[in-house]
N, C-alpha and C positions, 0 to 999 in steps of 0.2 A: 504494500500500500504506500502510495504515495504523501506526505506528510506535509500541509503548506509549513514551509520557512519562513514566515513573519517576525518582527519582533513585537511582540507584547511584553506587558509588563506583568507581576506578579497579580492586580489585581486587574487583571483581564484587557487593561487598556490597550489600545493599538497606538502606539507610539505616534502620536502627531495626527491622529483621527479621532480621538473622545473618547468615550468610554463606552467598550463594546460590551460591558455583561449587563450592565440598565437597560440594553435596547433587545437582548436573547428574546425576551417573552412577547413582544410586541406585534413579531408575524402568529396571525389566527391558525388553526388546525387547517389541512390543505389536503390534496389529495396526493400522497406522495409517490413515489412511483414503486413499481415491485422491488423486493427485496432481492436480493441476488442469493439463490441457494445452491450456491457452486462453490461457498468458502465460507470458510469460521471467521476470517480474518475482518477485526473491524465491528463482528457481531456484537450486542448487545440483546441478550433475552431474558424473556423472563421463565420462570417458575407457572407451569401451568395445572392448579390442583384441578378445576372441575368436578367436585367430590358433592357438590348441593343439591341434595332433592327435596321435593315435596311428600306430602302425601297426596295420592292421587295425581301425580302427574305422569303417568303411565310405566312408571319403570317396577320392576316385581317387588323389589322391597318397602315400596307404597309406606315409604317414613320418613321423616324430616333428617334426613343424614348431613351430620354434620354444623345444620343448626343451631340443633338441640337434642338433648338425651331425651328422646320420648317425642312429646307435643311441647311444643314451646312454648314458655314460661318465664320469667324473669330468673327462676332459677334454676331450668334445667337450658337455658341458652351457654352455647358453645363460642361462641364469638362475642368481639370486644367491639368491632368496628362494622360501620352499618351503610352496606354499598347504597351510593346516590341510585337510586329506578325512577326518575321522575322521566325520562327519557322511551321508558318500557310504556305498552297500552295494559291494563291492570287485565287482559284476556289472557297477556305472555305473560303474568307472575301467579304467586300463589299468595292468598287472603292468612298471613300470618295469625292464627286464632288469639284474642286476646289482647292484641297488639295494636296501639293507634300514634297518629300522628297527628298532631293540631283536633285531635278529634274526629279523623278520623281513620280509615281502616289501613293499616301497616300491611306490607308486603314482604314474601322474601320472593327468590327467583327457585326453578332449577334449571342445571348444565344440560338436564336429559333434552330441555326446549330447544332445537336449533336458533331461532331467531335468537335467544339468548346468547349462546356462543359466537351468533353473528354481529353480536351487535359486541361482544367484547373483540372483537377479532376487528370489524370497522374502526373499533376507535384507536387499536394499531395504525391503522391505513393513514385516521385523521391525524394523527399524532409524530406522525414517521417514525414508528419501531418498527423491528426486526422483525421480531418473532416472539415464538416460545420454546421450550423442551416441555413437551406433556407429559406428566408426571403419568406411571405404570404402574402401581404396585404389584407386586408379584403375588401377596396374597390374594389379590380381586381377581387375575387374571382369568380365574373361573369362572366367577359372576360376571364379568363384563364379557365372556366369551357365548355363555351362555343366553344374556340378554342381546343379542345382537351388536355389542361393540356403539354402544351407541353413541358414548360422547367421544369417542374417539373416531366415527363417521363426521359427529358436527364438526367435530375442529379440521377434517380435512378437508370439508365443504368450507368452512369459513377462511381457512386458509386460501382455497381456490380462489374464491370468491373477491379475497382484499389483497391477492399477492404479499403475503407474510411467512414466512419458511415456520418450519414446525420440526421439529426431533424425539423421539421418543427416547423417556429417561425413565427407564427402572429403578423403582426403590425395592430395595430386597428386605428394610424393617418386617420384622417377624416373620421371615421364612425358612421352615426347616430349613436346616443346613445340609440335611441330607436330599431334598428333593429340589432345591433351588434353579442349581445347574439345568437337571432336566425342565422345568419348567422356562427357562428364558433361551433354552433353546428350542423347548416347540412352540413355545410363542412366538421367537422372532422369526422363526418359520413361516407360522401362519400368517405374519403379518404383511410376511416380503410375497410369500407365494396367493393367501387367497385377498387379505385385502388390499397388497399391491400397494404400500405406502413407499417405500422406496421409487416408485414409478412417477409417485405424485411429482406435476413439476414444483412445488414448493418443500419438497423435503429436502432439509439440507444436506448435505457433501460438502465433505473437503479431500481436497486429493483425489480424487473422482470415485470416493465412496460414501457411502449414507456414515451418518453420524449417529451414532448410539450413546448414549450414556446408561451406567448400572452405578445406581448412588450406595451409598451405606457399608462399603466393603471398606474394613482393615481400624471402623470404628471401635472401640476399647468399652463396648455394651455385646451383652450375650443374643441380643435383640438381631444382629448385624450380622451374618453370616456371609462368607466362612470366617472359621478362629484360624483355619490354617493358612501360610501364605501362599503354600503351594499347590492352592485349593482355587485362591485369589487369580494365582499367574495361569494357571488352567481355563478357569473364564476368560483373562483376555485373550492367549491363544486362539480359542476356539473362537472368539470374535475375527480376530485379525487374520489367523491363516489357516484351519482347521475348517470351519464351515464351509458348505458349498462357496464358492466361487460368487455367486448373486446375492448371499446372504453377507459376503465380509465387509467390517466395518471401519472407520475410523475411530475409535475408541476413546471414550470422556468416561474416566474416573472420579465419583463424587466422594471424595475423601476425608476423611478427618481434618479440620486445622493445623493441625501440629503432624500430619504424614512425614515432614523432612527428621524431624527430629525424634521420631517415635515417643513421643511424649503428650503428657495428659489423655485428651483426649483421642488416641491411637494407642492402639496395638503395640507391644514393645518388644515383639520379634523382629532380631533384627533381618528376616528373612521376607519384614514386608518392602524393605527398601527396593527390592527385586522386583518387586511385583508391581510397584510405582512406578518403578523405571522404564517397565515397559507400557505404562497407559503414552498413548498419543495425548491426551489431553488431561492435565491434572487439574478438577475444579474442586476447590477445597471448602467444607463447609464451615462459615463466619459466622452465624446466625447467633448472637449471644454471648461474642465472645470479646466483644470489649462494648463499652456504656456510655461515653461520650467521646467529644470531641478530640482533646487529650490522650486518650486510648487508641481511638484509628489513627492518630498519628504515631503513637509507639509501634504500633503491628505494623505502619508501613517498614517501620527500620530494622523492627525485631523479628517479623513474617515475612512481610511482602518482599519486600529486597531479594534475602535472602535465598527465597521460594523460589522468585522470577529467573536469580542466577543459577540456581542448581537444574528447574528443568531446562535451562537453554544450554545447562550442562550437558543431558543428556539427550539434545536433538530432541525435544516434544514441546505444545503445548502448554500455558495455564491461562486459565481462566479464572479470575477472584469473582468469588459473590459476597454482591453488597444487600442491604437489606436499611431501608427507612426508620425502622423504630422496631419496639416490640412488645405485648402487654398479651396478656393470656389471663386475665384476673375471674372471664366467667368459664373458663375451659379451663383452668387450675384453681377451683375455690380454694383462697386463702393469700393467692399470691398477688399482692398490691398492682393497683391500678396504673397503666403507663410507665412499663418498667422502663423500658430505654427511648426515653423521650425523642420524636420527631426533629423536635429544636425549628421547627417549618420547612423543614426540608436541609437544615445544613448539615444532617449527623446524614443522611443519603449524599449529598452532594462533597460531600472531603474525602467519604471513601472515595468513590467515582474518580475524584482530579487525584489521590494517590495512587491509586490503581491504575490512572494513565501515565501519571510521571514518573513512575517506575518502574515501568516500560510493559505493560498490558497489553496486548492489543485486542481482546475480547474480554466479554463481561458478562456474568451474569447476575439480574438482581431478583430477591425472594422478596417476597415473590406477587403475581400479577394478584391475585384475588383471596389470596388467603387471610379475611377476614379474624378467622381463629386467635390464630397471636398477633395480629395488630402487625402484620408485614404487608400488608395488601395495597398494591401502588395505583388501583383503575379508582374511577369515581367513588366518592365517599361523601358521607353528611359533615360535612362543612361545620355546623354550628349543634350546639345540642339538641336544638327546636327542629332540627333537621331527624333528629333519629327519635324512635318510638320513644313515648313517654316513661314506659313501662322498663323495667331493670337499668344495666349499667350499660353505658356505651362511651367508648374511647371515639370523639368527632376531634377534625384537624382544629378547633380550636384551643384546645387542651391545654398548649403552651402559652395562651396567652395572643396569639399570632390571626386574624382574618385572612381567613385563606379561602379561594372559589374549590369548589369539591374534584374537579377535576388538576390538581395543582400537581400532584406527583405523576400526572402525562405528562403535564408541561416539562416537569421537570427531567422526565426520564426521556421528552425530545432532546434535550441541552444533553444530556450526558450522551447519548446514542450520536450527534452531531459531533459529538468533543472524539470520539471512536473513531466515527466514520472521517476525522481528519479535517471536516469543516468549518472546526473552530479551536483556537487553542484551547491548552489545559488552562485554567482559571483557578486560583485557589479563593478565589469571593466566588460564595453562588448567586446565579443572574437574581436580577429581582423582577 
């Protein structure tokens, strides 16, 4: 990729032209043009959970998944933060029981609706991002094979539909360690031969092969399978050069934080170092692992750095994920409201400018819609009058700060632009 050579200044100024980070936000949503899924290089994606149902919106487990534990409640709700739908016709959501707003009737959505996935997938398009990696779990793998695949037909539609590239990223949380393996190789089977995702033109490739990711491997929880490393380096083989020929992949490893060092939270065999070495793409998980501002700057010197130079050591890939904030206070009763505060976007935006100047060239941030722990970067309720009157809700005004519900598109247009080479690293975020 091409990199413009200007001189800016540290806070974003263009030397002898004004000041370029006040005027970032100024152009409106636009129609941007497809995304190129012929390369990682430059990408910025997001985290695609799609895990929300109704009851009665035609999928077999006819329950509010994800939610809430049961029928929703103030205190059986699962999420902190409460996606803006003013934009939805109340035909595409579902009547949240009990739930009102200004008085009256509260909504949630489900992923099972395609217009819903199309309409998070459009506001990719309006926004100019990339994409996503659609989250897999390998435990559902059954039920979502058995229900016909459904949110993972929407997002191939909705992908077609907005030219946005899409990758499928397996989580292996909670799968036997003895039936794993076989399970993500006759899924990615099925996926390449009968629903022909690899085919799709928006599935992304790099190096002229589809791009996989399998997250949770080499984490130091019994949750995360395998314990063994040479369990680990057997998976990516089998990705890389083992499987037929139209099945082999480019290889993204969602790994622990600390994989260079085998410490904390990693595995401290040192026979996982091997099995790192051979992912093409190391994406390390950050989510929790420093609180403010202060902190993302220590991990650029004390992680990131370090991280970037070891795999460009070994001829591969990394990928850092960043993440806007984080609270889980109605999905972990007990655990305080607004753990790792938003700050209005600048605890997202300092990762982003270290993560580029320290030589990143892809990104990915947690995640698009994960309302759950208060990571969720698509439209939100803005003000508390904005979200149901009923229980606890984390709204972007939390810190103090007026912000329009759609503020972390804006924002994650500025950092997808700063990638994509279009504007310098900035260490002030635009206003």
């Amino acid at each position: 990729m091409h990199w413009k050579e200007l001189r800016y200044g540290w806070d974003g100024r263009l030397l002898g032209a004004g000041l370029l980070a006040a005027m970032l936000f100024v152009v409106p949503p636009g129609s941007a043009a497809d995304a190129d899924a012929k390369t990682l290089d430059g990408k910025v994606l997001f985290g695609y959970q799609g895990w929300f149902n109704c009851a009665g919106d035609g999928a077999p487990e006819n329950n509010w998944r994800s939610w809430a534990r049961g029928t929703p409640a103030p205190d059986t709700l699962t999420i902190d933060m409460y996606p803006d739908l003013r934009e939805f016709s109340k035909d595409d959501l579902c009547a949240a029981p009990g739930f009102t707003i200004g008085g009256k009737q509260a909504y949630f959505y489900s992923a099972w609706n395609p217009k819903v996935v199309n309409a998070h997938f459009r506001w990719m398009k309006e926004y100019g991002l990339d994409g996503v990696l659609a989250q897999r779990f390998v435990t559902a793998i059954g039920r979502r094979r058995s229900s016909g695949d459904v949110l993972l037909k929407n997002i191939m539609a909705a992908a077609r539909a907005h030219g946005r590239v899409f990758a499928i990223e397996y989580d292996v949380t909670g799968s036997p360690p003895d039936q794993f393996m076989k399970a993500l190789q006759e899924d990615w089977k099925y996926l390449v031969e009968e629903l022909k995702v690899t085919a799709h033109p928006m599935y992304l490739h790099h190096g002229g092969r589809p791009v996989v990711s399998v997250w949770g491997q080499g984490l130091e929880d019994a949750r995360h399978p395998p314990r063994e490393p040479e369990a680990a380096k057997q998976v990516v083989r089998w990705f890389q050069s083992e499987a037929p020929e139209k099945m082999r992949v480019t290889y993204m490893g969602g790994t622990p934080a600390r994989w260079r060092t085998l410490s904390r939270d990693a595995q401290k065999d040192p026979g996982w170092a091997e099995a790192y070495a051979r992912m093409d793409v190391i994406q390390p998980w950050t989510v929790g692992r420093y609180r403010d501002l202060a902190s993302v700057d220590e991990w650029r010197k004390d992680v990131l750095e370090p991280d970037i130079a070891r795999v460009a050591e070994n001829g591969k890939m990394y990928m850092p994920v960043i993440f806007p904030g984080f609270s889980w206070a109605n999905l972990k009763k007990g655990d305080p409201p607004n753990r790792i505060p938003r700050l209005g976007g600048q605890f997202l935006w300092r990762q982003a400018y270290n993560a580029r100047v320290a030589g990143a060239r892809m990104l990915k941030i947690a995640m698009f819609d994960e309302v759950n722990e208060g990571t969720a970067m698509y439209k939100l309720a803005a003000k508390r009058g904005d979200a149901p009157e009923q229980g606890y809700w984390l709204t972007l005004d939390a810190d103090g700060m007026d912000l329009p519900g759609d503020w972390y598109l804006k924002l994650a247009r500025e950092i997808t632009r700063m990638f994509h080479g279009e504007i310098p690293p900035a260490e002030k975020m635009p206003r």
